[in-house]
C-alpha positions in Angstrom: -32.3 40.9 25.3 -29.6 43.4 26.2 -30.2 46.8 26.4 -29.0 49.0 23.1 -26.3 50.9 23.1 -27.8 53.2 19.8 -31.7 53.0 19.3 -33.6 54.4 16.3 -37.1 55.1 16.8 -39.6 56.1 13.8 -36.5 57.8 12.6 -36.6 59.5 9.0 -35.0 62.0 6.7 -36.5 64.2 3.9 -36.4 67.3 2.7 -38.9 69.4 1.9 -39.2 71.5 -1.2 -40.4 75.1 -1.6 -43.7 73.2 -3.7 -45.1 71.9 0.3 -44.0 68.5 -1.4 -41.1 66.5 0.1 -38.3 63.8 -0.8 -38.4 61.0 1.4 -34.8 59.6 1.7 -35.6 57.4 4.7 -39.0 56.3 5.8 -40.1 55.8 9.3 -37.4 53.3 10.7 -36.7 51.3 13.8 -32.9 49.9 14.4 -31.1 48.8 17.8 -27.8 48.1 17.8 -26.9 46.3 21.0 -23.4 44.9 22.7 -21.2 42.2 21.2 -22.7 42.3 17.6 -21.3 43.0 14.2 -23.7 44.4 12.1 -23.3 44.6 8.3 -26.0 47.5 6.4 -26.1 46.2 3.1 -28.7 48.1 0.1 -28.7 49.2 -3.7 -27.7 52.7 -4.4 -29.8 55.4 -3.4 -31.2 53.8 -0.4 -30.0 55.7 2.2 -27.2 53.8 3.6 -24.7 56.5 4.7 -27.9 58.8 5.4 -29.2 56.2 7.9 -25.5 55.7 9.4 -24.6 59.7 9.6 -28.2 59.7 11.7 -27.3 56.8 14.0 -24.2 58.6 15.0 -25.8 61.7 15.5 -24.2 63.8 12.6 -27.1 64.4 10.6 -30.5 64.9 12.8 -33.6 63.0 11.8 -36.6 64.6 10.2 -38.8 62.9 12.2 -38.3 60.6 15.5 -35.5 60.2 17.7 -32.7 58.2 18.0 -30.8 57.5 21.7 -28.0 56.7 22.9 -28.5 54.4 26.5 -31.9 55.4 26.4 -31.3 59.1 26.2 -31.8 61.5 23.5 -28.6 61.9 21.1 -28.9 65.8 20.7 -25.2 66.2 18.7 -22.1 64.1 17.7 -20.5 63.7 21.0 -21.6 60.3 21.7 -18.7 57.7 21.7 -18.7 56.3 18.2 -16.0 56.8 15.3 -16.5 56.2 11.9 -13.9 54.4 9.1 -14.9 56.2 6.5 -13.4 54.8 2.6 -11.7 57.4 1.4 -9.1 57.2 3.7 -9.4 60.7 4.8 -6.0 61.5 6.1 -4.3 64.7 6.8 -2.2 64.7 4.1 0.2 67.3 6.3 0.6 65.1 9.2 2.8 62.1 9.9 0.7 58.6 10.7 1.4 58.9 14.5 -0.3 62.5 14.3 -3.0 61.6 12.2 -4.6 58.9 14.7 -3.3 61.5 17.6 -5.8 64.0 16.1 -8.9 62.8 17.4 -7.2 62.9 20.4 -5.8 66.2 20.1 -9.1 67.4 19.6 -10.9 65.8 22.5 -8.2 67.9 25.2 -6.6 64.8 25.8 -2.8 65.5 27.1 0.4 65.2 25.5 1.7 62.6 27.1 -1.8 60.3 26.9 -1.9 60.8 23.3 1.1 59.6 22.7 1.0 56.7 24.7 -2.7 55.4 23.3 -1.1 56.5 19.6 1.7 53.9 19.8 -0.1 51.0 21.6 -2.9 51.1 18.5 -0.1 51.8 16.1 0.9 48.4 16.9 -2.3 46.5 17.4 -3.3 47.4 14.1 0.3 46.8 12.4 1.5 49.9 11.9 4.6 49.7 14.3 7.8 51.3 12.7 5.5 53.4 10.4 4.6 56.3 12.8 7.1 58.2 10.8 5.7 57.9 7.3 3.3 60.5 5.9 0.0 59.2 3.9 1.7 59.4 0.8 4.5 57.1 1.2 1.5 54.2 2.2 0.2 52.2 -0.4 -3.9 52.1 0.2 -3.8 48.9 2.8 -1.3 51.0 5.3 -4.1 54.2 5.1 -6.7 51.9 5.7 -5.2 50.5 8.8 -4.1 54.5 9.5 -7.6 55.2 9.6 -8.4 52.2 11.4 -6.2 53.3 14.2 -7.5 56.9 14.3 -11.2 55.7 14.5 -9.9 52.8 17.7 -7.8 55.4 19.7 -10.9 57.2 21.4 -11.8 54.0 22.1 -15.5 54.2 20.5 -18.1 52.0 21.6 -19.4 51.6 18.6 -17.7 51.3 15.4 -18.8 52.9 12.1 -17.6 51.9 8.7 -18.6 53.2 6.0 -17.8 50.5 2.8 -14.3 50.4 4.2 -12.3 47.8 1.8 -14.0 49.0 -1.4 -11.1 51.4 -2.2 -8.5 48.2 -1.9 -7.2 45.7 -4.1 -9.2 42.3 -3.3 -6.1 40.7 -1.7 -5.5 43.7 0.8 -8.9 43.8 1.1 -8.8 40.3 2.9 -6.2 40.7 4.6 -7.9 43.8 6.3 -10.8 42.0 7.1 -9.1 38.7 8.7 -7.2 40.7 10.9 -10.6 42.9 12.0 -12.1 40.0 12.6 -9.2 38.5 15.1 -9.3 42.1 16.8 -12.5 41.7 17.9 -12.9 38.1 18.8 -9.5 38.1 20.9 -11.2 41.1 22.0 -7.8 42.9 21.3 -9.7 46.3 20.5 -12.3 47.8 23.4 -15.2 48.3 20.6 -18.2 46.9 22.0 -20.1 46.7 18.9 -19.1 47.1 15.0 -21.9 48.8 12.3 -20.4 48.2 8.5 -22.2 49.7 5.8 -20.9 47.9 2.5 -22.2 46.4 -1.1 -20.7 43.7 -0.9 -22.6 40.7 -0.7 -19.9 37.8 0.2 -18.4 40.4 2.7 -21.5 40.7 5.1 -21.8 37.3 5.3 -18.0 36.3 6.2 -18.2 39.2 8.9 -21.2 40.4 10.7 -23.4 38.2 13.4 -26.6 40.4 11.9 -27.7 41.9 8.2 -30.1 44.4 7.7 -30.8 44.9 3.8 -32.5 48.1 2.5 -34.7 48.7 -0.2 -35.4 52.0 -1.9 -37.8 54.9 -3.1 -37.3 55.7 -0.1 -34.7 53.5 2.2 -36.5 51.3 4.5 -36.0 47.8 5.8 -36.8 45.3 3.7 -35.1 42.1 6.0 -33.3 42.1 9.0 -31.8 38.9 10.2 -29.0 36.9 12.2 -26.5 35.3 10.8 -25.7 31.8 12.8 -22.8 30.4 11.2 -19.5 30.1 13.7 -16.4 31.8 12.8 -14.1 31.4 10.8 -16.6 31.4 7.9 -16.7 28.6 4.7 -16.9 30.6 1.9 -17.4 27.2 0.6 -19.9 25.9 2.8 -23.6 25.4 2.0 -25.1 27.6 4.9 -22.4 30.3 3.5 -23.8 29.9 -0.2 -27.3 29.9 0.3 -26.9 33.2 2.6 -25.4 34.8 0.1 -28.1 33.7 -2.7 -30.7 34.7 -0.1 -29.1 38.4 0.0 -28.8 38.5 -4.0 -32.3 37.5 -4.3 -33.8 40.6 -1.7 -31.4 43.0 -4.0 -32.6 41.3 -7.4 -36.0 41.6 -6.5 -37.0 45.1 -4.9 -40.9 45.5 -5.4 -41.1 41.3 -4.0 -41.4 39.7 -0.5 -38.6 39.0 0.9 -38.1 35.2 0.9 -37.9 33.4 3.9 -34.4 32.9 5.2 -33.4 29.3 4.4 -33.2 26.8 6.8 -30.1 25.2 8.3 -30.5 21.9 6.6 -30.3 24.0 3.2 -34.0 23.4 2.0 -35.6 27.2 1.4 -39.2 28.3 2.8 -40.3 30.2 -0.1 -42.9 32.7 0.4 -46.6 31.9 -0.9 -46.2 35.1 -3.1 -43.6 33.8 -4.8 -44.3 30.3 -5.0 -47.1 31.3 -7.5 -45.7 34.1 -9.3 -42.1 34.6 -10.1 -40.4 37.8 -10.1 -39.2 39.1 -13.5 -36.1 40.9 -13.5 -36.4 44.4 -15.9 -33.3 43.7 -17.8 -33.4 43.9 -21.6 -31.9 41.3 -24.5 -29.8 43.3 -25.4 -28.1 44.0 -22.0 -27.9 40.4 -21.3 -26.0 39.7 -24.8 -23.9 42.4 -23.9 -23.0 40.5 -20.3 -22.7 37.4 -21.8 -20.5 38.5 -24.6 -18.2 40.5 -21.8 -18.2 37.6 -19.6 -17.1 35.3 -22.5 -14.2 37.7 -23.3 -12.5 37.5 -20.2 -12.7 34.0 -19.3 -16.2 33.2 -19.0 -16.2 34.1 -14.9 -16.5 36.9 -13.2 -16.6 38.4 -9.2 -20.3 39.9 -10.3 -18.7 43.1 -8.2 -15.6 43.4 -10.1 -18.1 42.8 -13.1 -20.0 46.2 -12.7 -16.5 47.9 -12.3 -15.2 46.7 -15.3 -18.5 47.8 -17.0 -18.4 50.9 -15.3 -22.1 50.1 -13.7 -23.5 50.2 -10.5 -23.7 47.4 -8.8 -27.2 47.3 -8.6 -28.1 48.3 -12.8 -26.2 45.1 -13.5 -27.7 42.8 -10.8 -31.2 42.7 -12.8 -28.8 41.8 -15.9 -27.4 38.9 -14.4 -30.5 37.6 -12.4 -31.9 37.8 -15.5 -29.2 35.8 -17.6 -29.3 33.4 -14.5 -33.4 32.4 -14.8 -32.7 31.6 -18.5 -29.9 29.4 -17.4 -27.7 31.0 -19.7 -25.1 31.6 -16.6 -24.7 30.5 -13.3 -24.3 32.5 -10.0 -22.3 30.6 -7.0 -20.7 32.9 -4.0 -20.9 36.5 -6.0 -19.4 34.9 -9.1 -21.1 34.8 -12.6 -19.9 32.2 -14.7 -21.3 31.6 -18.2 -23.1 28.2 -19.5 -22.3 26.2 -22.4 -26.3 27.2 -23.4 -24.9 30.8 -22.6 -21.7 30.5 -24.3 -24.0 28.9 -27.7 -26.0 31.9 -27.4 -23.3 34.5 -27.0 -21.6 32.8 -29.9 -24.7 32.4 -32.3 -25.9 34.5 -35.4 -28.7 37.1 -34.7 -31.5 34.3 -35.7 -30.2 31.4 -34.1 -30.2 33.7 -30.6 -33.4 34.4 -31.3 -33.8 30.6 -31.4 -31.9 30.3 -28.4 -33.7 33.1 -26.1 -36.8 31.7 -27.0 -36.8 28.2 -26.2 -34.9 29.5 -22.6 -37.6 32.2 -21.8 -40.4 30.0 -22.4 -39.2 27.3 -20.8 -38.1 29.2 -17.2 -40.1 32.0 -17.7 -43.4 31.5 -15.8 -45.1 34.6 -17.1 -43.9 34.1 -21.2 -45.2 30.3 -20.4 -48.6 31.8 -18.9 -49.3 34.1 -21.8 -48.2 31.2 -24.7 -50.4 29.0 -23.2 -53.5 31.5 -22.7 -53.3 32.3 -26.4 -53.0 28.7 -27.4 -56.3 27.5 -25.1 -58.2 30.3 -27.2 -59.9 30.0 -30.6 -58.5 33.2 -31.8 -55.6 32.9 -30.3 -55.9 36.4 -29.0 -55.8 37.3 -25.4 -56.2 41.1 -24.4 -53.1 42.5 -22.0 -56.0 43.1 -19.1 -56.0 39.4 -18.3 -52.6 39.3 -17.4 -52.4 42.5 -15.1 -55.6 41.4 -13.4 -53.9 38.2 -12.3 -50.3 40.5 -11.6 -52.2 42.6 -10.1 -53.1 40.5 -7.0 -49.4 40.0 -6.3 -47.4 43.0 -7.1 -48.2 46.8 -6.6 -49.8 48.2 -10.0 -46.4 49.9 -10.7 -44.4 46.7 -10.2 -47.5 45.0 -12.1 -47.0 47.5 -15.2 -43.3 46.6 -15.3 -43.6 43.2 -15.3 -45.8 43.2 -18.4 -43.7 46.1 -19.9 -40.1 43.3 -19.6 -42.6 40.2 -20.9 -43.4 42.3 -24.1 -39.9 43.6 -24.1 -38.7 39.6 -24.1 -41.6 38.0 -25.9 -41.0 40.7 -29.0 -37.1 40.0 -29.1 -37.8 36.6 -29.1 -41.2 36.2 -31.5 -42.4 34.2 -28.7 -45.4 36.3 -29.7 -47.0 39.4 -31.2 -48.0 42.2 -29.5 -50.5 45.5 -30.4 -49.6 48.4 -28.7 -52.6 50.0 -29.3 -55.5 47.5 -29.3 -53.3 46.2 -25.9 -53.7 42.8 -27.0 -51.2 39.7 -27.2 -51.8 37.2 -30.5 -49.6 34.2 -31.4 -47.9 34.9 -34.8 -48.9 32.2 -37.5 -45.5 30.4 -37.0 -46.2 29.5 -33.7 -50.2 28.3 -34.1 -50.5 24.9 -32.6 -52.6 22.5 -30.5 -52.1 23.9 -26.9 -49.8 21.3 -25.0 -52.2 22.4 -21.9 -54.3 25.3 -20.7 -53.5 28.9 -18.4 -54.6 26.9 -15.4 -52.8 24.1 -16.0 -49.5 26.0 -15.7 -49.9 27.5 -12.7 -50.9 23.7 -11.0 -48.0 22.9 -12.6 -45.7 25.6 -10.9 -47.0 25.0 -7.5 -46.2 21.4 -7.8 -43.0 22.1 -9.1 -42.2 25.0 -6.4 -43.5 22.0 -3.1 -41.3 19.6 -5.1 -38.1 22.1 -4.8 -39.2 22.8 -1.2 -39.8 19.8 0.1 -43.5 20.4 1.1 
């Protein structure tokens, strides 16, 4: 393995309060980042993302470990990094040719030298002709590539970017990207490694050789993996699609495993956690009525990140939403679009009843939990079963938080959809009278039953 260029050891971040108590933002984290790699930081808000990249370039100090710079102790930001930050951040006073010769400027770098490294970036990165211009004469593309060429002039080492291409239109976005890429594998740019922080799903997949996803409460890593697909990337091949489903599923599901990575010939190794307990997302009817109706609206498809903008959400309130929506089939997710089904498009459509109808022939039928708990009450003579049962068996798979929640979004669902009834205070499920029947088969049954089905799907 080669040696790292930046190495994070134990590193964290919190602050403490005047109470002794503390916020952890960042918990005790290892992270190399080594030559020749693109590496693409991907996490739900609040996870610590730009607090984990300010720390790796040494502009915000760790609470607690260290992290180096070839092997020695980064004690202030003068190590040889640049960041692309994406805002723009230009000088608003100062023409493009003196906005990347700042950097410079600042460094004691002559005259003459700055001038000379100015232009030749100027036209790596396609700004020839513009040196001129001032920011606000550039639509948002031409700043970008300003502030590409400011951060490439020193000549960094290591290249930061902090969500970069979210402040462009998609099409300029692309563009940007596609001509980043040919930089660096024409090895046009010096750059000996590249570290993108970004939400963007499809976008750490097309670019980056490596993907580290972080969870929250507080940031750690939650998967950290290599991505072996050859450039240029198939947004339409397989490998391409499954990565990308792989990546939704970590964010989906927070308090889960992560899966295992699927394999190259497309079949997925699920983990043994999930395989007998699916995760529920905590999303409620209403919200995914909401979606569904939105979605229907304006076409019936949507990029799921152009989705939250256009709902003013983040992007990681309305993932649960659409997972959600998705395990009651009611739309489909393929390469970060969400595009309703013709079950979804029934329900959307129906009266209030008839979604009822709707919901609750889906939820039982996908739902492993709703399926447990219908089938528990049927197997009983009373046809009551106390809420205990179910947490007990939770219990062994999620944290008791996580456990709590997942019976809180069952209740939530099974209520809505007078799947069944539920006492609040006695803590006790009970099938209502419509619903009384000869039990199809019992609480064991349906979990042989989704272990079967789960070694069908994986082929073990």
């Amino acid at each position: 393995m080669q040696p790292a260029i930046i190495r994070a050891e134990r590193v964290e971040k919190y602050y403490s309060q005047p109470s002794e108590n503390r916020i952890q933002v960042i918990s005790p984290t290892d992270l190399s980042i080594v030559q020749g790699e693109i590496i693409a930081l991907l996490g739900p808000s609040g996870s610590g993302k730009s607090t984990l990249l300010r720390m790796l370039t040494g502009l915000s100090t760790p609470s607690a470990g260290q992290v180096y710079w070839h092997e020695a102790p980064i004690q202030s930001a003068n190590v040889n990094v640049s960041i692309v930050f994406q805002s723009f951040a230009l000088f608003p006073w100062l023409t493009v040719l003196e906005n990347i010769e700042a950097p410079l400027k600042a460094r004691g770098v002559d005259a003459a030298t700055r001038r000379k490294r100015s232009l030749k970036i100027l036209d790596t990165v396609g700004l020839d002709g513009f040196q001129a211009a001032y920011p606000k004469e550039l639509s948002g593309g031409m700043r970008q590539r300003v502030g590409f060429a400011r951060a490439l002039v020193v000549e960094p080492e290591v290249l930061f970017m902090d969500e970069p291409f979210s402040a462009l239109d998609v099409l300029t976005a692309e563009n940007l990207r596609s001509e980043l890429l040919e930089l660096w594998h024409k090895k046009t740019i010096p750059t000996k490694s590249i570290f993108i922080v970004t939400h963007n799903i499809e976008e750490a997949v097309l670019l980056a050789d490596r993907i580290i996803v972080l969870g929250r409460n507080p940031g750690h890593i939650r998967t950290d993996f290599r991505v072996n697909l050859a450039h240029p990337r198939d947004r339409k091949a397989a490998a391409f699609t499954q990565l990308v489903d792989y990546i939704y599923k970590v964010l989906t599901q927070p308090e889960a495993p992560a899966p295992a990575l699927p394999n190259i010939n497309g079949r997925r190794v699920r983990d043994q956690r999930e395989m007998k307990y699916q995760m529920l997302p905590h999303a409620r009817p209403g919200g995914i009525a909401g979606l569904l109706e939105f979605l229907l609206d304006h076409g019936g498809k949507s990029d799921i990140y152009r989705l939250a903008d256009d709902l003013a959400f983040e992007i990681d309130d309305l993932l649960p939403i659409v997972e959600a929506a998705s395990i009651l089939k009611f739309l489909t997710v393929t390469e970060g679009d969400a595009a309703i089904t013709a079950l979804g498009t029934e329900y959307a459509n129906a009266e209030i009843l008839r979604q009822k109808e709707i919901f609750r022939e889906a939820a039982v039928e996908n739902v492993l939990l709703l399926r447990q708990i219908v089938r528990a009450l049927q197997s009983k003579s009373d046809h009551t079963v106390p809420e205990d049962f179910f947490h007990d068996t939770l219990d062994e798979v999620f944290s008791e938080e996580e456990t709590t929640r997942q019976l809180e979004t069952a209740i939530n669902w099974g209520r809505y959809a007078e799947i069944f009834d539920f006492d609040s205070t006695r803590r006790r499920f009970t099938l209502p009278e419509s619903s009384l029947a000869e039990p199809e088969s019992t609480f064991a049954d349906a979990l042989e039953e989704e272990e079967e089905k789960d070694k069908q799907e994986t082929g073990l």
